[in-house]
C-alpha positions in Angstrom: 10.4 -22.3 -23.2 13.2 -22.4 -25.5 16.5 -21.5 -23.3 17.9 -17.8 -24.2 21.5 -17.9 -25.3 23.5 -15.6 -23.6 27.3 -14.8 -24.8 29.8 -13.7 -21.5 32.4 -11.0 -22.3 35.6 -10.7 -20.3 39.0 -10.0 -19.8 41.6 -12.6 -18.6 42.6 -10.2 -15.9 44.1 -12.8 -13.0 43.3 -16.4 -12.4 40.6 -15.8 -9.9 38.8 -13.4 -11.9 38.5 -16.3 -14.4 37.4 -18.5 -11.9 34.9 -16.0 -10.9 33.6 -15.5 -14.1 33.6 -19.7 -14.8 31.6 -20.1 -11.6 28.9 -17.2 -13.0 28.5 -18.9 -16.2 28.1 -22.1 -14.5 25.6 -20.6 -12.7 23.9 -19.4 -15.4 23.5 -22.8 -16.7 22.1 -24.4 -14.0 19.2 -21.8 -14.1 18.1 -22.5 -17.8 20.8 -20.4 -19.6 22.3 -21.2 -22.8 25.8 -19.2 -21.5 28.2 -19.0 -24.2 32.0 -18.7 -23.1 35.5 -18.8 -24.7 36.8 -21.4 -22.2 33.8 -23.7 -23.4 32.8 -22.8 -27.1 36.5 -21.9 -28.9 38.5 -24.4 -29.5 42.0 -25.0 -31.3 42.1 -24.1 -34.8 39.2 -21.5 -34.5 38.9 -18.1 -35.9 38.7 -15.6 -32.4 37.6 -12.5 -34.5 34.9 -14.4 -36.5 34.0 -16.4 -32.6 33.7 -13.0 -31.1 31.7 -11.2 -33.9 29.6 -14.5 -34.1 28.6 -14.2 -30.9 27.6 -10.6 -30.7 25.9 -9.9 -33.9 24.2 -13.5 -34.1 20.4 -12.7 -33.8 20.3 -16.1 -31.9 22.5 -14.6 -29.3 19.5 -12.5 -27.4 21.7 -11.6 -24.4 25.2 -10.2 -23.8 26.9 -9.4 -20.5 30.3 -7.4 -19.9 32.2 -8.6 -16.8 33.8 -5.4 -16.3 36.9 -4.8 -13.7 39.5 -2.5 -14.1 41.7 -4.4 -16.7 38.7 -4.9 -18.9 37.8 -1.3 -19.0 41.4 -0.5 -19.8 41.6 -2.8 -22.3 38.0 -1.7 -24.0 39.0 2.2 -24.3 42.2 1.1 -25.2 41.2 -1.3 -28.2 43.6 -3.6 -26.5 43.4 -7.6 -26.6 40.4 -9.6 -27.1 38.6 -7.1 -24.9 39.4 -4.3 -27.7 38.2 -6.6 -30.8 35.0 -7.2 -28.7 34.0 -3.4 -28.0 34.8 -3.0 -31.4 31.8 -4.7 -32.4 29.7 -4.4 -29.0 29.9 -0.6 -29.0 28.5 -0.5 -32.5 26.0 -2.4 -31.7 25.2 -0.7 -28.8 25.3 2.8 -30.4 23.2 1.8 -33.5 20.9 -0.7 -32.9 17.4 0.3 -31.0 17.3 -2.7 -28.8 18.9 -1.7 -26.1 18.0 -4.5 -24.0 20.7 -7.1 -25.5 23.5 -5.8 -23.5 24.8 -5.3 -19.8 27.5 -4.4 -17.7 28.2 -6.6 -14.8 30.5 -4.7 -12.4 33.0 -6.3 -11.2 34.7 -3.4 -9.3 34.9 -0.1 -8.3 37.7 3.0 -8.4 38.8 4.6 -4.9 35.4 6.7 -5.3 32.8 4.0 -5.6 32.6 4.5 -9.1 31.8 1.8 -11.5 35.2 0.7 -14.1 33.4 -0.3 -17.2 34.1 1.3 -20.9 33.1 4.6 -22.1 30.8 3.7 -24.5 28.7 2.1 -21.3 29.0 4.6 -18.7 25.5 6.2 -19.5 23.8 2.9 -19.2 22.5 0.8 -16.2 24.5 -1.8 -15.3 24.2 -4.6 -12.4 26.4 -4.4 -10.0 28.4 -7.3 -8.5 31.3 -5.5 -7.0 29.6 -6.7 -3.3 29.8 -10.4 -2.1 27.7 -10.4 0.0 24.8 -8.9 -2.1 25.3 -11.4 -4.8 21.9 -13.1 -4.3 20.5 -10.4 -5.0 22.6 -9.4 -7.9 22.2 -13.1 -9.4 18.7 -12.5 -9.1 18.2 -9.3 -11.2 20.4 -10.7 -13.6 18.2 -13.2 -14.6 15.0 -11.5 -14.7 17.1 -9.4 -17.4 17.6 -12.2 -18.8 14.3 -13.9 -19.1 12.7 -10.6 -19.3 10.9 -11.0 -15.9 11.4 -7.7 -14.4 10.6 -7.4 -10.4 8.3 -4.7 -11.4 5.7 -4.9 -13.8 4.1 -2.0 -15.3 0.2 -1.9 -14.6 -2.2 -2.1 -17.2 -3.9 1.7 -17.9 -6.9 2.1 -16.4 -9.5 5.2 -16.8 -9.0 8.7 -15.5 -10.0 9.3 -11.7 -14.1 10.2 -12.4 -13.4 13.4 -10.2 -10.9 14.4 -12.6 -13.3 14.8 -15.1 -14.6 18.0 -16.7 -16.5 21.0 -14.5 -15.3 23.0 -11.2 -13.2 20.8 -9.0 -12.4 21.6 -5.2 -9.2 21.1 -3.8 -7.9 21.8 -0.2 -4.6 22.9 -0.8 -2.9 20.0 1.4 -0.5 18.6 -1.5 2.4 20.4 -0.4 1.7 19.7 3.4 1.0 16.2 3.1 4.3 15.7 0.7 6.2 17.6 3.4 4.5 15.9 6.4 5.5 11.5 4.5 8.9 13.3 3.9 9.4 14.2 8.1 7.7 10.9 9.3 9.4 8.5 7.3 12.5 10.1 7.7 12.3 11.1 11.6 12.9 14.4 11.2 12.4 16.9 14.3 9.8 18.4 12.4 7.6 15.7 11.9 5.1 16.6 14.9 4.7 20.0 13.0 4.3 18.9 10.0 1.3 16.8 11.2 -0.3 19.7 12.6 0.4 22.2 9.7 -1.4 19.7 7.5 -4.6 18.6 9.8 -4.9 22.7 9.8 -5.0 22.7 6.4 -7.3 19.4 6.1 -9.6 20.3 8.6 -10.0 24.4 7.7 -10.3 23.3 3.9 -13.5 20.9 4.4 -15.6 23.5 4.2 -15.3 23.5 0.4 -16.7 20.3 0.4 -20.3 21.6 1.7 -23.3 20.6 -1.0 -23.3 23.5 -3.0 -26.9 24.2 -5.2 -27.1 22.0 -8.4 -30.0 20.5 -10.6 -29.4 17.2 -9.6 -31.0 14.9 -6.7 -29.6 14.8 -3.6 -27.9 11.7 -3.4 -26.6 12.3 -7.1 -24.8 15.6 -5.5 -23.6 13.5 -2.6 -21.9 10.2 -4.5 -20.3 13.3 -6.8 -19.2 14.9 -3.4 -17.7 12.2 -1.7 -16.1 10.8 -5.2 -14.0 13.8 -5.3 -13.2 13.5 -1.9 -11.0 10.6 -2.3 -7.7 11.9 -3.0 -7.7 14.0 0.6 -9.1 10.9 1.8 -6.1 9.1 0.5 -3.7 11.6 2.1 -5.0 11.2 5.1 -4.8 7.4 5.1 -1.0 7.2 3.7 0.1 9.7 6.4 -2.0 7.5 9.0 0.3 4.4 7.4 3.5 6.3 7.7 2.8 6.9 11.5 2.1 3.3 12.2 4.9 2.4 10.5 7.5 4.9 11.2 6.9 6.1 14.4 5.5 5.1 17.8 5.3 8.2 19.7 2.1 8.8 21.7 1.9 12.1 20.3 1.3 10.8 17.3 -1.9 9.0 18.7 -3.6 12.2 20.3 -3.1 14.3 16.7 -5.0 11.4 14.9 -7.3 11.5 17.4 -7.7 15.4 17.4 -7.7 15.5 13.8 -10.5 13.2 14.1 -12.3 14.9 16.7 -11.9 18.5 14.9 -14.3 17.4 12.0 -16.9 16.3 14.0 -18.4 19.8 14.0 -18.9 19.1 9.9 -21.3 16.6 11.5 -24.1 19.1 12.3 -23.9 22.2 9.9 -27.0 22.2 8.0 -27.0 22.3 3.9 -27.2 26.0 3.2 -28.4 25.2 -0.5 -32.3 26.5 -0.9 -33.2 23.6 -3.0 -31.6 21.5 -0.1 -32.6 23.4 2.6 -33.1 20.8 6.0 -30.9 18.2 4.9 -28.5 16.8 6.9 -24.7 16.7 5.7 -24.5 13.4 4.8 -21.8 13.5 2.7 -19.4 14.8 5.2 -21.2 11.8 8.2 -19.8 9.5 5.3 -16.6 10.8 4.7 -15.5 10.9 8.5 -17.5 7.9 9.0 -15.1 6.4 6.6 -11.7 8.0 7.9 -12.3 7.1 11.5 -12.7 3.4 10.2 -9.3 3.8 8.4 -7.9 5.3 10.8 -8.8 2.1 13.1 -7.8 -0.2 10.4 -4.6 0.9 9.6 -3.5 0.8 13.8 -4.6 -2.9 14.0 -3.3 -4.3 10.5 0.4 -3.2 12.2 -0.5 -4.3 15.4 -0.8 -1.3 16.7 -2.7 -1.8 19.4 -2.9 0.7 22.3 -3.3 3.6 20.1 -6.1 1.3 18.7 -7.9 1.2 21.8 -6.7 4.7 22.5 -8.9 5.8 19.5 -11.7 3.8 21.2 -11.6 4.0 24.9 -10.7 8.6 24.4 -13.9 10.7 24.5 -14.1 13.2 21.6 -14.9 16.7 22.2 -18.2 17.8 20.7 -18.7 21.8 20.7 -21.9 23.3 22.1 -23.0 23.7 18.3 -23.4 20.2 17.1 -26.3 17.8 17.3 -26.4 17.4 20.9 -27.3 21.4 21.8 -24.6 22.1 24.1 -21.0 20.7 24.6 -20.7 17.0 25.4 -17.6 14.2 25.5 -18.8 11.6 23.5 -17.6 7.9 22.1 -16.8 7.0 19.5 -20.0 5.5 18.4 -21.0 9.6 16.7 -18.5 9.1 14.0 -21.3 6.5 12.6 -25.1 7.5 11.8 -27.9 6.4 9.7 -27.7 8.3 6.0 -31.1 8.8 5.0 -30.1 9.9 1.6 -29.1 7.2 0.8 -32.0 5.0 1.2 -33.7 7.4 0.0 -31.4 6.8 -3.3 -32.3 3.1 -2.9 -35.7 3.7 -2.9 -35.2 5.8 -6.2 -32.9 3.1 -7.8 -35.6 0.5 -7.3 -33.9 -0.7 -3.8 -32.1 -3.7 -5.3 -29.1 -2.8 -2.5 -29.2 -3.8 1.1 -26.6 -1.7 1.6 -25.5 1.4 -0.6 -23.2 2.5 2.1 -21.3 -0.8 2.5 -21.2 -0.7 -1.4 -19.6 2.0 -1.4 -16.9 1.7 1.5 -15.9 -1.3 -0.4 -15.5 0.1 -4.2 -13.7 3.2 -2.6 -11.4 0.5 -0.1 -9.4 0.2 -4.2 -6.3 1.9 -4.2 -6.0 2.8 -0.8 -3.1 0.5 0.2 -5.6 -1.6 3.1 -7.4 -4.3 2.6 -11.1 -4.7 2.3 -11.1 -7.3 5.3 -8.7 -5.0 7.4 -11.4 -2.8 7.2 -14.3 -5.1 7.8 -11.9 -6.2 10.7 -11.6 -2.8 12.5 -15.6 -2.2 11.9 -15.9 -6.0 14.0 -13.2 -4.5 16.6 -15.7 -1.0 17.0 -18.7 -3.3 17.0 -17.3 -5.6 19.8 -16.2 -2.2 21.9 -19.8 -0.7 21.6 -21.2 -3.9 22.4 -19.3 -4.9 25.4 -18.3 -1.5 26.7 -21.0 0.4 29.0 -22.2 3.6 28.1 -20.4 3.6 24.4 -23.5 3.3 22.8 -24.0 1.3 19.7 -21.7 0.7 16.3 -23.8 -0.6 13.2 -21.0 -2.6 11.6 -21.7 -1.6 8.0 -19.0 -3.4 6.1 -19.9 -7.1 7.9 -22.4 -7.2 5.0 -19.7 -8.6 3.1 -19.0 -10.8 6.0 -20.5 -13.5 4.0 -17.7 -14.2 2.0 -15.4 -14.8 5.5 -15.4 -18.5 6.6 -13.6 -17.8 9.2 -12.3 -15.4 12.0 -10.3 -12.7 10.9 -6.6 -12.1 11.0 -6.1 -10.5 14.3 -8.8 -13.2 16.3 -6.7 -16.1 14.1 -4.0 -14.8 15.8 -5.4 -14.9 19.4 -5.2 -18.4 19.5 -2.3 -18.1 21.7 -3.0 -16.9 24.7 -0.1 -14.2 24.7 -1.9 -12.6 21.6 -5.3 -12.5 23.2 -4.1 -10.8 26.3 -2.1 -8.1 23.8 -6.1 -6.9 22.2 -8.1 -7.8 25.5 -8.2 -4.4 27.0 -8.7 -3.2 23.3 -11.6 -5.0 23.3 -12.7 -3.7 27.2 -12.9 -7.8 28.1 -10.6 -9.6 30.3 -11.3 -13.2 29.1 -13.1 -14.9 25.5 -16.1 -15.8 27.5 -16.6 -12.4 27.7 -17.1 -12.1 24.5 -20.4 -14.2 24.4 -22.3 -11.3 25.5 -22.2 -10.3 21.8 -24.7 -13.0 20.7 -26.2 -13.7 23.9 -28.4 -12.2 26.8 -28.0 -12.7 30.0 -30.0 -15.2 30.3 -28.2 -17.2 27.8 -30.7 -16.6 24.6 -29.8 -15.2 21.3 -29.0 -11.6 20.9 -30.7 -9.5 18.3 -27.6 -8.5 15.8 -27.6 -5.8 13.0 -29.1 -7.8 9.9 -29.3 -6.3 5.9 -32.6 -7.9 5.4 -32.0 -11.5 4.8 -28.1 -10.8 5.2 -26.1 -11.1 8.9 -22.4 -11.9 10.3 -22.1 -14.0 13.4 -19.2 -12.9 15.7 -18.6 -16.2 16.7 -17.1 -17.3 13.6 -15.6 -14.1 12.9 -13.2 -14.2 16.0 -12.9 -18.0 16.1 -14.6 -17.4 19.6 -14.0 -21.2 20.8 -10.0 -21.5 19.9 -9.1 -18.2 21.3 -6.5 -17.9 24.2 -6.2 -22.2 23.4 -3.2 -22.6 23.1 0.4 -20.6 25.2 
């Protein structure tokens, strides 16, 4: 790569500001920039108009850089000096050419009210600001990704429009505002924040109802993939708020709403399809959709190591009203937020049943875009598994995503981790085991023979190497 030639603009305002600006251009040589200066490039003899028109208007030249302090600004608005020749010629330049990438301010200081000195023709434009020593790494930096046109952020490619943004009814659950309001009060810590949460899970919860199968002339699983697809920007909400809390706040308050919220959507988990052509199915599509925020929900709490509320969400009963499944009202594990979907094996069937897994296909093409990674989810659906397994009278977790287990060669980030002892003890009780041996129970019986484990088919996970059983608690 061909080194960019960059021309440096400045006024001679005090011996240190020239030593300033020397050690700058210096700078700027030793990373791979052609930097053009007076002190170095005009000599005895030369024309300074013709050296300072030359090296703006020179289509070699790609970059130019102002150094502007107090003196040069004065001496830009005034026309005044070398400085005045210079903005002569910059300022057209800057006014009439399109590129508008060839030229920036460097501030060098600041007036009594933290504004920037640099000339009037400039004060519209961005500038980069070097007016604080100690932030000068970070200055130096953007200045050369202006340079060499590597900008810290790069503009994604354009990719289709959201498939349930396309044409016909849409649903929507009237939680923008809510959810804008809610990110706004967490990340901020307002006093507030606690409301807000609840003022939008009212809103979420109350508003799922829209999202019941309504009649259409389409198979059932067709209605359902359409369902859930247009699900995923609530989904999404409810995900970035979970984020927010386990970033921003550490409250057990926050805990028990996520856990209420949780809870208060089990009820979808029972009410019968209404539509006539449907009439007896089960609603899948909402068993899937809270199927998938619990394991978010879980996810999100261990990827920031948030670990009691993890286990909080594990080890809590959930209220189930007198309505649902189980005829009368029962405090159950967390094992009911995951049940068998006969739709969509049923939709296998129909496809040909070339999938061992529709459901794990789909958690993972609908993991895009949510901010967590497709093994922090696989991750919190080992941790559930685990829980069920070794926890009596929680019932039993069918890991759904460890069908892409396949592709892990090793244990997972959080059992990598619990190497050291300290880290193990810190996701023991999340785990309801006091030591690793304790963990063998997963793949053995009692009396020491293999375990029957969920299988796709030809397709398994073994838990030993996905927690790294025989290096945990190794090492301090």
């Amino acid at each position: 790569m061909k080194a960019p030639k960059l021309f440096i603009s400045y006024s001679w305002s005090s011996p240190e500001h020239e030593k300033w600006v020397l050690d700058l251009a210096t700078e700027l040589r030793e990373a791979g920039v052609d930097a053009m200066l007076d002190k170095w490039d005009l000599r005895e003899g030369h024309d300074a108009v013709a050296f300072m028109e030359k090296m703006v208007i020179d289509p070699e030249i790609k970059k130019v850089i102002m150094i502007c302090d107090k003196v040069y600004a004065e001496k830009a608005d005034g026309r005044a000096g070398g400085v005045g020749t210079e903005t002569q010629i910059i300022s057209r330049e800057v006014y009439e050419k399109q590129d508008q990438n060839k030229f920036v301010a460097i501030i060098r200081e600041k007036d009594p009210d933290g504004k920037p000195f640099c000339p009037t023709y400039y004060k519209s434009h961005i500038y980069i600001d070097f007016s604080e020593d100690g932030r000068r790494a970070e200055s130096s930096e953007r200045l050369l990704r202006w340079i060499f046109e590597k900008p810290s952020h790069v503009k994604p490619e354009l990719g289709a429009m959201p498939s349930y943004l396309s044409e016909g009814k849409h649903i929507s659950l009237g939680t923008t505002a809510a959810f804008t309001r809610c990110i706004d009060a967490i990340k901020n810590h307002k006093t507030n924040a606690l409301g807000a949460f609840d003022d939008f899970c009212s809103l979420f919860v109350s508003g799922m109802k829209r999202f019941s199968l309504s009649e259409a002339d389409k198979e059932f699983d067709e209605a359902l993939i359409e369902n859930i697809s247009e699900f995923i920007p609530y989904r999404n909400q409810v995900i970035q708020l979970i984020i927010a809390v386990a970033r921003y706040s550490s409250t057990e308050e926050f805990i028990t709403k996520i856990h209420r919220l949780l809870e208060s959507l089990l009820p979808y988990m029972s009410v019968q399809v209404k539509a006539q052509r449907w009439r007896g199915k089960s609603p899948e599509n909402f068993r899937f959709l809270i199927h998938e925020l619990f394991l978010y929900a879980l996810a999100i709490l261990l990827k920031h190591e948030r670990f009691d509320q993890a286990k909080f969400l594990l080890a809590q009963r959930y209220y189930v009203p007198g309505e649902s499944d189980y005829g009368r009202p029962v405090m159950a594990s967390f094992t009911l937020f995951r049940s068998h979907l006969d739709s969509l094996a049923e939709r296998n069937r129909r496809l040909g049943g070339r999938r061992l897994s529709i459901r794990a296909d789909l958690l993972k093409e609908r993991c895009s875009g949510t901010g967590i990674d497709w093994n922090h989810v696989m991750q919190a659906d080992l941790v559930a598994f685990i829980r069920a397994e070794v926890e009596e009278g929680s019932g039993r977790w069918f890991p759904e995503t460890l069908l892409y287990a396949h592709d892990f060669t090793g244990p997972f980030e959080l059992f990598a981790r619990s190497v050291s002892t300290a880290y193990f003890d810190r996701i023991a009780k999340l785990l309801a085991v006091n030591t690793p041996a304790d963990l063998e129970r997963l793949w053995k019986d009692d009396q020491g023979h293999p375990r029957h484990l969920p299988r796709w088919q030809h397709e398994g996970f073994r838990p030993e190497t996905l927690t790294g059983y025989d290096r945990l608690a190794t090492r301090p």
